[in-house]
VEXTORDO-843710 format. One record per residue: residue number from 1; x, y, z of N, C-alpha, C in turn. Coordinates in Angstrom, 1 decimal. Layout:
# residues N
{NUM {X Y Z} {X Y Z} {X Y Z}},
...
END
This chain:
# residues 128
{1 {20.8 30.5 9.8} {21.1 29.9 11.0} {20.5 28.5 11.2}},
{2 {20.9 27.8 12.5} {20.3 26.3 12.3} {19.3 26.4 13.7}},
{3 {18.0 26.0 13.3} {16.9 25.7 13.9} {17.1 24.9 14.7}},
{4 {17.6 24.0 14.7} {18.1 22.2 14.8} {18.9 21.4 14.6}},
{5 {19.0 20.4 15.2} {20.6 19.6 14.8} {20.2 18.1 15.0}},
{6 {20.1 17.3 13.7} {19.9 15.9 13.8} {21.0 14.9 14.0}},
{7 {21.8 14.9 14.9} {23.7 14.7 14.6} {23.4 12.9 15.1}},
{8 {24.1 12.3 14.4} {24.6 11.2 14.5} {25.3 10.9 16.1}},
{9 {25.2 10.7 17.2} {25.9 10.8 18.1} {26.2 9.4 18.8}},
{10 {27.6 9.0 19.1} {27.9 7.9 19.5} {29.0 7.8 20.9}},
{11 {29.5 9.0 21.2} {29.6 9.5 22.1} {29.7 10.8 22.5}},
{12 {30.2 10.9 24.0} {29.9 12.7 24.4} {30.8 13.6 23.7}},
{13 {31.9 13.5 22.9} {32.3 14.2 22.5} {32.4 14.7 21.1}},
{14 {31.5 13.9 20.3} {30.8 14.2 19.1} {29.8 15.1 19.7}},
{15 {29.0 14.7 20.7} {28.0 15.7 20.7} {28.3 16.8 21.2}},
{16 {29.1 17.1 21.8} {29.5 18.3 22.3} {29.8 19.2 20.9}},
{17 {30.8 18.9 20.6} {31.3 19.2 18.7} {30.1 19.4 18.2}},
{18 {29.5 19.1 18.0} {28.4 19.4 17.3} {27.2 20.1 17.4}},
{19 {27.2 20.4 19.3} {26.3 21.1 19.3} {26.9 22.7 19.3}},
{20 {28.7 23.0 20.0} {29.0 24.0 19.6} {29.2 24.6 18.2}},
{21 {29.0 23.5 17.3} {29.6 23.8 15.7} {27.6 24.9 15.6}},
{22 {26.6 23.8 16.0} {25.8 24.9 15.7} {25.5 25.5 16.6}},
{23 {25.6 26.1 17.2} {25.4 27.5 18.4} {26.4 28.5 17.8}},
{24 {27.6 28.0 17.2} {28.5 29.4 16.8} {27.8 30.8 16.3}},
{25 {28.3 31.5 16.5} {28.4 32.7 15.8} {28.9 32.8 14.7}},
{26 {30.3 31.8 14.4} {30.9 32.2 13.5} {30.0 32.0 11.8}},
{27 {30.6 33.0 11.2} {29.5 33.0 9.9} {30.7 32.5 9.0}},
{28 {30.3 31.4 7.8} {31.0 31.0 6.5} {30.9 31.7 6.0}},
{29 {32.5 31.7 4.8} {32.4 32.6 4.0} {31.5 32.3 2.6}},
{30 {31.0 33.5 2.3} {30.7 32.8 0.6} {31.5 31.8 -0.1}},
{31 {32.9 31.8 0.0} {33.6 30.6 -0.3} {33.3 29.1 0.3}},
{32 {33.3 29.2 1.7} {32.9 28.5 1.8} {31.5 27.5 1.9}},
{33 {31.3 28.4 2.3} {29.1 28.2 1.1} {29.3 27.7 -0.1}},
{34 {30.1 28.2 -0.9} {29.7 27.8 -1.9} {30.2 26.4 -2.1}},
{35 {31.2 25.8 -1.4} {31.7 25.0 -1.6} {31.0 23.9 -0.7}},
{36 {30.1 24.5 -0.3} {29.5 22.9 0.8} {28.2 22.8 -0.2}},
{37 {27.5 24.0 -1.3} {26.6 23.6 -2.5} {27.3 22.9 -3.3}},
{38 {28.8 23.0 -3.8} {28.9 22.5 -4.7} {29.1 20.2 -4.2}},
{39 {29.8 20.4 -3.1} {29.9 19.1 -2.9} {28.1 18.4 -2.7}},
{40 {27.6 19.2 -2.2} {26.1 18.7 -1.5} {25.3 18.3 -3.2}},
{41 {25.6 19.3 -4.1} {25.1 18.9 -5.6} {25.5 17.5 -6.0}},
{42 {27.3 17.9 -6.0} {28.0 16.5 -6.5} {27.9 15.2 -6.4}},
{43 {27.7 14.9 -5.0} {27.2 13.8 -3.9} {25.3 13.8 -3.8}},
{44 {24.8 14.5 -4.6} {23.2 14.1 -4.3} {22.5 12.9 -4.9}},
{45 {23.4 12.8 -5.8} {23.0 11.2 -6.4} {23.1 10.3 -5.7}},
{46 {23.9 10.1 -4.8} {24.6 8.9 -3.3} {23.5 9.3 -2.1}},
{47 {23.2 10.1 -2.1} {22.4 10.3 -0.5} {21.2 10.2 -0.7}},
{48 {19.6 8.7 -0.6} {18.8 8.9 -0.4} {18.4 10.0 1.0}},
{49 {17.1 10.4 0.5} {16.7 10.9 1.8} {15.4 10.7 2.1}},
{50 {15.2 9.1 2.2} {14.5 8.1 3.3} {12.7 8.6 2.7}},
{51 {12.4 9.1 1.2} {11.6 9.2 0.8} {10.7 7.8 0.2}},
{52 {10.8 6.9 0.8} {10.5 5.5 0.6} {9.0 5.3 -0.1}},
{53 {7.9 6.4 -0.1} {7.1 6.1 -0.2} {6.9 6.2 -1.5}},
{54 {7.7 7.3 -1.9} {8.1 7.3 -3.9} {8.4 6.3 -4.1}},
{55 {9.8 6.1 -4.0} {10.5 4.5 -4.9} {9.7 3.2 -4.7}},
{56 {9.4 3.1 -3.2} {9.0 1.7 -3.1} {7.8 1.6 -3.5}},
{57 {6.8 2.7 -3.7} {5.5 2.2 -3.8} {5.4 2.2 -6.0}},
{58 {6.3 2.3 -6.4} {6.5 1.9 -8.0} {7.1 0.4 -8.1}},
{59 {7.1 -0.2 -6.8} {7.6 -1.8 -7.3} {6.6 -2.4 -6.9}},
{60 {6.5 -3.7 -7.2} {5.6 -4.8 -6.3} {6.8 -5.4 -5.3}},
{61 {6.2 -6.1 -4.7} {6.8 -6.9 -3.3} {7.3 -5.3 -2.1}},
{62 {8.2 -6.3 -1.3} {8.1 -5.8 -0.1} {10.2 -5.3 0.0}},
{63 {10.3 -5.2 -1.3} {12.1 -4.5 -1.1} {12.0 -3.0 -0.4}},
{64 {13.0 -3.4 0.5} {13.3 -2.0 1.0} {14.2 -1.4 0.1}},
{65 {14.0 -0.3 -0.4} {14.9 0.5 -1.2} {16.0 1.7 -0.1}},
{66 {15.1 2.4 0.4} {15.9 3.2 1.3} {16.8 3.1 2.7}},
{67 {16.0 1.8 3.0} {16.6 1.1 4.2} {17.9 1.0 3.8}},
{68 {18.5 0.6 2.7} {19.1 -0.7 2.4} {20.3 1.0 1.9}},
{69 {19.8 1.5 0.9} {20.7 2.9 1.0} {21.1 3.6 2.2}},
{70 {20.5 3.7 3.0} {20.3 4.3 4.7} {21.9 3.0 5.3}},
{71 {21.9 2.3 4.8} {22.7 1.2 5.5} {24.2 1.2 4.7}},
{72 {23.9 1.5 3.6} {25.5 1.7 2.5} {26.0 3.0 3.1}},
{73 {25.0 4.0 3.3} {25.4 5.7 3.6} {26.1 5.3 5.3}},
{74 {25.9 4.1 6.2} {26.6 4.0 7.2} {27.9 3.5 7.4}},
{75 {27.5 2.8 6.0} {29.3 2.3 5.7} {30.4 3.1 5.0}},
{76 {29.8 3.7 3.7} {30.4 4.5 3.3} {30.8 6.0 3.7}},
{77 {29.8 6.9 4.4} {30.2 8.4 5.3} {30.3 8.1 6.5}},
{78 {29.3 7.3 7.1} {30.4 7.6 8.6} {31.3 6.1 9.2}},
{79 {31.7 5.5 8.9} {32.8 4.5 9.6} {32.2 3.9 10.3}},
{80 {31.1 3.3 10.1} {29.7 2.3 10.9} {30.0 1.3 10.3}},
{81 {30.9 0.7 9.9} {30.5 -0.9 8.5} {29.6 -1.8 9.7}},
{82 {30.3 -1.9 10.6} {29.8 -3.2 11.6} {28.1 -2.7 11.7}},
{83 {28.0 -2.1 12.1} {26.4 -1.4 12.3} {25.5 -1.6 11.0}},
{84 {26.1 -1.4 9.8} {25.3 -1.3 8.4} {25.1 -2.7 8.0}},
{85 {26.4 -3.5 8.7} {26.4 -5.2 7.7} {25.1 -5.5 8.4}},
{86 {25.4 -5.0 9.9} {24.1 -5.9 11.1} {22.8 -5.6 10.6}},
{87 {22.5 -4.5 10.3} {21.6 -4.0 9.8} {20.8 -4.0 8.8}},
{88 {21.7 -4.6 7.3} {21.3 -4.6 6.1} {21.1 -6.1 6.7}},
{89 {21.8 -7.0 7.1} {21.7 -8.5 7.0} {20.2 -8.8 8.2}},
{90 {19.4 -8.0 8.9} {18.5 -8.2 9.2} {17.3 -8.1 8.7}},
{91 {17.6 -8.2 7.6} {16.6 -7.4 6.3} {16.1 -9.0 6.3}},
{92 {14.9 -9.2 5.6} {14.4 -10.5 4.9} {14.8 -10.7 3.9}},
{93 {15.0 -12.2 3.1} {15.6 -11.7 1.7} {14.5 -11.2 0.9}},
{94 {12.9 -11.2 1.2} {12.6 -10.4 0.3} {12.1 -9.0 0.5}},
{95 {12.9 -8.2 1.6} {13.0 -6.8 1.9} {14.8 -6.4 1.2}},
{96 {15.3 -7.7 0.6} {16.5 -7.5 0.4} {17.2 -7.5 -1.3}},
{97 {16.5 -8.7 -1.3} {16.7 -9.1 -3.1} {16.4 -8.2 -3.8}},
{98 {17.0 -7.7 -4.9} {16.3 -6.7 -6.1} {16.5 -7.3 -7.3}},
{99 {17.4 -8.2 -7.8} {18.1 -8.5 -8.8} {16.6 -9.1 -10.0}},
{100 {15.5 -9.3 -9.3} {14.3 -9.9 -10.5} {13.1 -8.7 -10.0}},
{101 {13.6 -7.9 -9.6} {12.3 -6.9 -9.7} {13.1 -5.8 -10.5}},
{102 {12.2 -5.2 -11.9} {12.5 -4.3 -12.4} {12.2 -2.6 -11.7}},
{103 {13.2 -2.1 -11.5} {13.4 -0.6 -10.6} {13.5 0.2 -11.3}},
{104 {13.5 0.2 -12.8} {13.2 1.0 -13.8} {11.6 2.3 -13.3}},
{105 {11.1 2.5 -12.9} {9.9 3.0 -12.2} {10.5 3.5 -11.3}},
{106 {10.8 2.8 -10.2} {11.3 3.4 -8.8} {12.6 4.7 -8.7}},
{107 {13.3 4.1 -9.7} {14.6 5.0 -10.5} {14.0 6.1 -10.7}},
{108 {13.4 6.0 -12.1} {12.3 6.9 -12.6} {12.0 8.1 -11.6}},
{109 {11.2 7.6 -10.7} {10.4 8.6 -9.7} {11.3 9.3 -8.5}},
{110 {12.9 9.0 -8.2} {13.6 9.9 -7.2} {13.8 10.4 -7.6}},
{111 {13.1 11.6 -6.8} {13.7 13.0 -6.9} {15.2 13.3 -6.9}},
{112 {16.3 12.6 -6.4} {17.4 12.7 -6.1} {18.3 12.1 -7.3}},
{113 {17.5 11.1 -7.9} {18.0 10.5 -9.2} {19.4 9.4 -9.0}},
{114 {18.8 9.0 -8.1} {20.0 8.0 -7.6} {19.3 6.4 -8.9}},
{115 {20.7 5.9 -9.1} {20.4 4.7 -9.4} {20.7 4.0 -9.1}},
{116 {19.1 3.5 -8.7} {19.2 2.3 -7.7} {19.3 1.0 -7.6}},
{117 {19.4 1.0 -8.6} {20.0 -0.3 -9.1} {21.7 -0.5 -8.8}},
{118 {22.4 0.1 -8.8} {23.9 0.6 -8.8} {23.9 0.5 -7.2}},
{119 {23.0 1.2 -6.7} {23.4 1.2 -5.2} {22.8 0.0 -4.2}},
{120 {22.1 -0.3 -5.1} {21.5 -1.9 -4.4} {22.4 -2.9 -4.6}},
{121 {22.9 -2.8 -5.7} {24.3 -3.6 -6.3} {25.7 -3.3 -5.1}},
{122 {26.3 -2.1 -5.2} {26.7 -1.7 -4.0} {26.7 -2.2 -3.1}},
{123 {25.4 -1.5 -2.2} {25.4 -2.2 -0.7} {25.4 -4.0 -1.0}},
{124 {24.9 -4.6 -1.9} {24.6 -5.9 -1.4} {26.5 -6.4 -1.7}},
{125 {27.0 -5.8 -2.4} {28.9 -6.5 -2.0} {29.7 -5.5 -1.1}},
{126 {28.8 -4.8 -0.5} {29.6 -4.3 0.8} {29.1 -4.7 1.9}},
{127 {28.0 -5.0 2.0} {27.1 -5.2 3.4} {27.2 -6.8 3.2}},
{128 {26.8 -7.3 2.6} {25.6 -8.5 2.5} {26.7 -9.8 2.9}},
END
């Protein structure tokens, strides 16, 4: 069952949706369980989860690594581009640039095994 709900909300009728999706009773089937592990595995390479203190503390300078993922995950899952460009472009360019710091280390050390190199490449020709 769900303890809590961290829902993205932008207006009242997401949050309503969301707060009855978790108060239901209704129980998933093993089918469909199984099917929200198997996408949740599929897709875990794409979803930092804002563990910054790993990645960023294997580079020098001041790049945000998760921010900057945190801001592609707004463009790409929920339909925020406008929110994510504003957001990533508030960055400094040296919370922003990656292209002369090697991330080979920072890579290395997620747990999630995203490469971040690929997704810093990403966000910076979707956002930037």
């Amino acid at each position: 069952r769900i303890d809590s709900c961290v829902s993205g909300i932008n207006n009242m009728k997401i949050l309503k949706e969301n707060t009855t999706a978790a108060r239901s009773q209704v129980q998933l089937t093993a089918q469909e369980m199984s099917e929200l592990f198997r996408y949740a595995a599929e897709t875990s390479g794409h979803r930092c989860k804002g563990c910054s203190h790993i990645c960023e503390s294997r580079i020098e300078g001041e790049l945000k690594i998760s921010d900057q993922l945190r801001y592609l995950m707004y463009e790409e899952c929920y339909g925020e581009p406008a929110e994510a460009k504003g957001l990533y472009r508030a960055l400094t360019n040296e919370q922003r640039d990656f292209e002369k710091i090697d991330l080979a280390a920072a890579t290395e050390a997620c747990p999630r095994n995203i490469n971040i190199q690929e997704r810093l490449q990403l966000a910076k020709s979707r956002l930037a």
